[in-house]
N, C-alpha and C positions, 0 to 999 in steps of 0.2 A: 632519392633515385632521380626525381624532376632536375636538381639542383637548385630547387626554390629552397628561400627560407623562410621557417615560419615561426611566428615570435608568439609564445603561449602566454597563456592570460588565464587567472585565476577562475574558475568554474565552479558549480555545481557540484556536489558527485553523484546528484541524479542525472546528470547528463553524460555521462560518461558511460562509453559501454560495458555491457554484461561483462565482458573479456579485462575492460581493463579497472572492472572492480574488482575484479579476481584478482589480478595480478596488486593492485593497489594494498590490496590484505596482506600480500607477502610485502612489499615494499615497506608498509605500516609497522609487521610484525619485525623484521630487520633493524630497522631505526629502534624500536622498542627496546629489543633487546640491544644494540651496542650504545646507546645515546642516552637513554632512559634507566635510573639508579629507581626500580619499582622495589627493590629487593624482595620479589616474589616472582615464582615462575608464569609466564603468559602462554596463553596457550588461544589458535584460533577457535573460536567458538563453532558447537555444530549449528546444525538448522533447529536439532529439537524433533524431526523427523523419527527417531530413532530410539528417543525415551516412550518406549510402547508400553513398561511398567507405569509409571505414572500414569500414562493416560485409561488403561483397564481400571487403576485403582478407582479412578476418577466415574468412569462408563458404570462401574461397580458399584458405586456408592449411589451414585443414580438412580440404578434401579430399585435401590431401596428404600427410598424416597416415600411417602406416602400420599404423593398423587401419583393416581395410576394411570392417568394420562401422558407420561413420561417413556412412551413404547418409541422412541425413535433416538436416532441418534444423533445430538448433538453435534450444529454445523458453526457453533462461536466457542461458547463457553467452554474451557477447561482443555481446549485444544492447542498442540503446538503451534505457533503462531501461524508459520507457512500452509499447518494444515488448512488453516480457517481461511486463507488466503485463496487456497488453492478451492477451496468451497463456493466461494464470493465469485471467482473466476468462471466455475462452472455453471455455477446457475446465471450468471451474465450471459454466457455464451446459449446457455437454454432458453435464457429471455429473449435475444434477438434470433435466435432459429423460430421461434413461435412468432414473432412479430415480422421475421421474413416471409414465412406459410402464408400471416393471414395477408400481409399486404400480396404476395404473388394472386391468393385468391381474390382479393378484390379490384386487381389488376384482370386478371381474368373475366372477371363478373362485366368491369366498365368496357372491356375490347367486345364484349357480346352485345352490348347495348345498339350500339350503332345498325348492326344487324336486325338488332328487334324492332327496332324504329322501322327499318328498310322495309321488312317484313308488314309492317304492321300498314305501312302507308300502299303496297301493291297491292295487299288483303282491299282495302277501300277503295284503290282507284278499281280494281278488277269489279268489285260489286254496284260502284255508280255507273261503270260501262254497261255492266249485267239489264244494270236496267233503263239504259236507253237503247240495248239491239238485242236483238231475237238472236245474231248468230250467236255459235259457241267459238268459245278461242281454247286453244288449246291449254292446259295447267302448263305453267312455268314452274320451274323449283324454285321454290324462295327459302329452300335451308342453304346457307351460304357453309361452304369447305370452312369451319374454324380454323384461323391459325394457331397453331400451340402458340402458347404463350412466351414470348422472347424472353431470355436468360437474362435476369435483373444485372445491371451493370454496376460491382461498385468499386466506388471511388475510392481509392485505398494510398492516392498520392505516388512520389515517387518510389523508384523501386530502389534495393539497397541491398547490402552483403549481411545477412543474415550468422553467416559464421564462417569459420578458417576454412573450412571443408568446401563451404561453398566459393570463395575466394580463389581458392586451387583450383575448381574446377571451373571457374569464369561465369560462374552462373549464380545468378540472386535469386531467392523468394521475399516474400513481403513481409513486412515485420508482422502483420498481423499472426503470421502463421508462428513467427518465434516468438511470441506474446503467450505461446501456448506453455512454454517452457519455464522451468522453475528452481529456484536455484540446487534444490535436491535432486534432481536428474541430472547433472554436472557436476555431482563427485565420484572421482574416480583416484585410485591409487596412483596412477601414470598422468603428472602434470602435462604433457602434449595431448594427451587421449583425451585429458579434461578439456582441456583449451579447445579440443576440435569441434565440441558442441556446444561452447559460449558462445553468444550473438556478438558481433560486431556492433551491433547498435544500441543505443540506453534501454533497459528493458524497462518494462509499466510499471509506474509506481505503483509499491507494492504497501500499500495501507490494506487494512481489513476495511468492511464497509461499516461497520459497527461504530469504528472509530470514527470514520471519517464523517458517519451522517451526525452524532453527537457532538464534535466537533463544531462543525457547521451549524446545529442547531443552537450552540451556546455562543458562537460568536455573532448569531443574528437578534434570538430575546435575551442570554444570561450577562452580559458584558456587564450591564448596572444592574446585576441581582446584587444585593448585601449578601453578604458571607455564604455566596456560592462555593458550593464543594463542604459545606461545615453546616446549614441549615438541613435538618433530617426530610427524608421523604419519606413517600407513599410504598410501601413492601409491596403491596398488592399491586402497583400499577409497575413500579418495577420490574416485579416478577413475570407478570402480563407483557411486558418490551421482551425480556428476555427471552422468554419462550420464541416468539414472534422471530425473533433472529436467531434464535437457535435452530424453528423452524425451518431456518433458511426462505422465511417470508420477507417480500418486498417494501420493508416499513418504511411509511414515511414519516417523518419527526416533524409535524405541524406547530404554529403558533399555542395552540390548548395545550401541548404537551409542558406536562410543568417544568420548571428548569429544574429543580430540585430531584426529580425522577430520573432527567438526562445524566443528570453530572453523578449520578451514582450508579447508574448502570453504565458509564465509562469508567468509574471508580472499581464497579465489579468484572469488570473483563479484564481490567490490568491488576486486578488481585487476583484471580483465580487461572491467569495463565501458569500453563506447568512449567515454564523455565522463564524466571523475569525479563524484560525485554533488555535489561542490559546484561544479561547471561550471569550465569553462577563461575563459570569457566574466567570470566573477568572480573571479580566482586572485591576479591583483594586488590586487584590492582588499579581499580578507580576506587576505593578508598585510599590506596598509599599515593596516591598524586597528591594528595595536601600535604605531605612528608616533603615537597619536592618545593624548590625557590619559588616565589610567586608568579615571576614572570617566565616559568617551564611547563607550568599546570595547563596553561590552556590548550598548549601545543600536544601534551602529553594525550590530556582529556581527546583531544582530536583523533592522533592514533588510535588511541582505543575506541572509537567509534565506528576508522575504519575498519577494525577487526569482526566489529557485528557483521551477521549473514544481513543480505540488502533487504530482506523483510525486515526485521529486527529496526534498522536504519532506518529506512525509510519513514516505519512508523514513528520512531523514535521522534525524526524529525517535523513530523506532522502534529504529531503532541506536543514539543515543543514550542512550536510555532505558534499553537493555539494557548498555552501559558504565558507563553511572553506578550500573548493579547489583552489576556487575565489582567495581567500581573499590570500592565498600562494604563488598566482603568480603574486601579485600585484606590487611587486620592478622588479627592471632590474637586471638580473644576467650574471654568464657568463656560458654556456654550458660546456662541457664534453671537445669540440673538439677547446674551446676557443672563440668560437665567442659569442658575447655579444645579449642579448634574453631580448626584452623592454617586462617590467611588466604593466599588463593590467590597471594598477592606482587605482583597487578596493580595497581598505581596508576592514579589519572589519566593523568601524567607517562608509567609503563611503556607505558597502552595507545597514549597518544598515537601513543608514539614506534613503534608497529606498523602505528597507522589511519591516520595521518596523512599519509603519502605514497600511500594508497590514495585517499583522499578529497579530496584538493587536489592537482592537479599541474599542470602545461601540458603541450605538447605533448613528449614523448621528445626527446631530442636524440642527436644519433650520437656514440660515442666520440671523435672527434674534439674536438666544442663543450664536450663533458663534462670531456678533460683540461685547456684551456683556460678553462673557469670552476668549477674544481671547487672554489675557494676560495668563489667567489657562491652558488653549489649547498648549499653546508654551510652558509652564513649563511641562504637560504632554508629550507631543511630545520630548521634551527633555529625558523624565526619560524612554520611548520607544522606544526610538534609544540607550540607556543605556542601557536596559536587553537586545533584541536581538544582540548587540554586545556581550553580556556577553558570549550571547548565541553559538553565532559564534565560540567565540576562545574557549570554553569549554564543544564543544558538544561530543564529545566523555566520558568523566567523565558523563553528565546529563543522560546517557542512559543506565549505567551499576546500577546492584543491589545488594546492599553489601551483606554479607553472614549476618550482624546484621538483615536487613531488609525481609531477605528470610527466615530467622528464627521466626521471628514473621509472617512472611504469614502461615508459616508449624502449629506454635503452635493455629494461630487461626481455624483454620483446622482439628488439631489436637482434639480438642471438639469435633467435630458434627461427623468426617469420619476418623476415625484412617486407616482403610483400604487405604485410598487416599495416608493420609501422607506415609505410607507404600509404595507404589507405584512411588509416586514421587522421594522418597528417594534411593529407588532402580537402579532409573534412573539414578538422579545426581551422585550415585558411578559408576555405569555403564561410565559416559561422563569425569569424572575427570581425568587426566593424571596420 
């Protein structure tokens, strides 16, 4: 519309907005199906929202448990992903409205002080007067008019378009407030209806916190544990984490914490999620990507990544991230200062072959189906530990989006909301170097 041109540059797809990961899915799913020989039908995957059988089955079994301390509901474990998400979200936003409270009242507390001092030093000058003169003076008030307490300012950065509705109407709200939104309250049957309530702007990365503090806690003590992820833990201390974040309590994952307790209570949240994090909806068709020429796999693996819901993704890539860390320090090397530094023994190959049935599977099968195809089972389980290594050594490339692929998000966009593509494009010259 300016008559600028602006030359795109490969990104992120966590920088990209809400809107145009949506449209990226259909883009993704397009190419799939006319470029891509999966010979299996692809379908976009939900959020998981919506599988409410599993998750009762799940609420059910629980209370059958035999600790009877199990009277609440489950804020991690066994949850659709986006739910736990949306858990993590809440109680964040509960933790700073309490941390607002108390700071307003300690803010209030120090603006009286000054007052009290005032107060407290006319009390003494009045009584050394007292008693050098017989007259009387008259009481002055010394309770000072309180000011309310001025409305905490915050700082919340630039202001920004929010979504297409608000675009049309020429008005912004702050991201914080579309921070609040999720990708299950942006489906709707009418693709404009949908688009009206996706953000214009990259929405919060959406990791659970379970992951993300595990994570963090193994790439600060576990990177030089020997046979991290395959060394047994402590049941009881695990079980003790888990509550604790099922709780929806504020854990924090210290140096005492053993490494061997962390890396299985992240072992058991991505085993007991009710739809794998690379969906059942795709399970065939990142298995048949090794059907496909060597150098179409990665590209393939890509699309179907972008077909996960941005929970799903995001996490994905946050795990990955933190295996390809694993997987780095698996040889013995020798440090800076010469001394020799044993490699934890984790390969790509070893993690694979741990995550890999956590992160791709289909539905369970009963012992029965299982003795019956346990020869197909082993050949799948095989071609499963083959993507997610793929996965491993080449997650950095799976998560960036070409300028070819962001050009067709723009041009499908470009139909319905030129004013958007205007906006976007404004941006990305705006962020380019």
């Amino acid at each position: 519309m300016s008559g600028r041109s602006v030359r795109l540059r490969s990104v992120p797809i966590q920088s990209l907005s809400e809107l145009e990961r949506a449209r990226l899915q259909e883009v993704a799913f397009y190419q799939l199906q006319q470029d891509c020989d999966l010979s299996c039908p692809i379908t976009i995957p939900k959020d998981g929202q919506k599988r409410k059988k599993s998750l009762r089955k799940k609420l059910d079994s629980l209370g059958k448990e035999k600790n009877k301390d199990r009277e609440f509901i489950p804020q991690a474990f066994g949850m659709p992903l986006s739910q736990v998400i949306a858990n993590d979200r809440a109680y964040k936003l509960k933790q700073d409205s309490q941390r607002d409270e108390q700071k307003d009242a300690s803010d209030f507390v120090a603006s009286l002080l000054p007052f009290g001092n005032k107060r407290q030093n006319k009390e003494l000058s009045s009584s050394n007067s007292s008693l050098s003169s017989t007259s009387e003076t008259p009481n002055e008030s010394t309770s000072p008019n309180t000011p309310e307490p001025a409305p905490r300012a915050r700082r919340r950065g630039a202001m920004s378009v929010d979504s297409i509705t608000d675009l049309d109407d020429n008005q912004s709200r702050l991201l914080e407030a579309l921070q609040l939104s999720l990708p299950a309250e942006a489906q709707s049957k009418k693709e404009k209806a949908r688009d009206k309530k996706l953000s214009l702007n990259p929405i919060y990365r959406q990791v659970p916190r379970l992951v993300d503090s595990c994570c963090q806690h193994l790439e600060k003590h576990g990177l030089q544990t020997v046979g991290i992820f395959r060394v047994g833990s402590s049941k009881k201390r695990v079980r003790q984490l888990r509550e604790e974040f099922d709780r929806g309590i504020d854990v924090s994952l210290e140096e005492e914490h053993s490494v061997h307790d962390v890396a299985a209570l992240l072992k058991e949240f991505l085993r007991d999620m009710p739809d794998p994090l690379l969906t059942r909806e795709l399970y065939t068709a990142f298995i048949n990507t090794l059907l496909l020429e060597p150098e179409e796999q990665l590209g393939t693996l890509q699309l179907l990544i972008y077909l996960l819901p941005p929970c799903n993704c995001d996490t994905l890539h946050r795990l990955l991230q933190f295996l390809s860390m694993v997987a780095r320090h698996a040889n013995d090397n020798v440090s800076k200062d010469g001394q020799e530094v044993t490699g934890n023994k984790m390969t790509s190959l070893n993690l694979a072959t741990i995550f890999g049935p956590n992160l791709l599977h289909k539905q369970k099968s009963s012992d029965k189906e299982f003795s019956v195809q346990s020869s197909a089972r082993a050949e799948e389980s095989t071609a499963i530990i083959a993507v997610v290594q793929k996965m491993i050594e080449n997650y950095e490339a799976l998560f960036m989006v070409s300028p070819d692929l962001q050009n067709e998000v723009l041009i499908s966009l470009l139909e319905t909301d030129p004013d958007v593509v205007d906006y976007l494009l404004r941006r990305k010259a705006s962020q380019s170097p």
